[in-house]
C-alpha angles and dihedrals in degrees: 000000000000081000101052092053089039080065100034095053093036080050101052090049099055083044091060085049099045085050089054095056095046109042093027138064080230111143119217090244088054087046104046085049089050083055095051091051096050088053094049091045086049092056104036082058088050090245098113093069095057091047096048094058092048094054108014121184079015088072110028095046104064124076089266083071096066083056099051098042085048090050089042096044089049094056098047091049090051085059108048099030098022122219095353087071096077090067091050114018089078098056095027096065091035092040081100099048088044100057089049098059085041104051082031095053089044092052084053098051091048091053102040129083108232120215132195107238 
């Protein structure tokens, strides 16, 4: 069952963005940023939490799911280390994701041909 709302929460999601592209003027970039802040809001308001155990990967692996691990990550590092948190929590909690899409976007371009349009 775990699987079926994975796919019907990671699906609405993509719907609303696919809705976005479509009916608004709406560029990917402003778009991808809007994701990440509904992540970060969801989770600021501790609902992202609730909602993460009900869908699981449905939730977490859409772009909605950096926000929530930066805004996460934030909140835990306020309260061990205090304000200087802010400056850390974020990356600290993300510094795996983002090496990741980094190492893994690098392989990519050295193995990719790349053409003029």
């Amino acid at each position: 069952m775990i699987f079926l709302w994975a796919f019907l929460v990671g699906g609405a999601i993509c719907t609303v963005g696919q809705m976005l592209i479509m009916k608004t003027n709406f560029t990917p970039a402003r778009i991808l940023v809007f994701f990440v802040g509904v992540g970060c809001v969801l989770a600021a308001f501790a609902v992202y939490e609730p909602i993460l155990k009900f869908a699981g990967s449905g939730i977490s692996t859409p772009i909605t799911g950096f926000g929530g691990t930066l805004t996460r990550g934030t909140i835990q590092a306020v309260k061990e280390d205090g304000f200087l948190g802010i400056l850390t929590g974020g990356l600290t909690a993300a510094a795996a994701g983002i090496a990741v899409a980094t190492v893994s976007a690098f392989v990519v371009a050295m193995l990719a041909r790349s053409r003029s349009k």
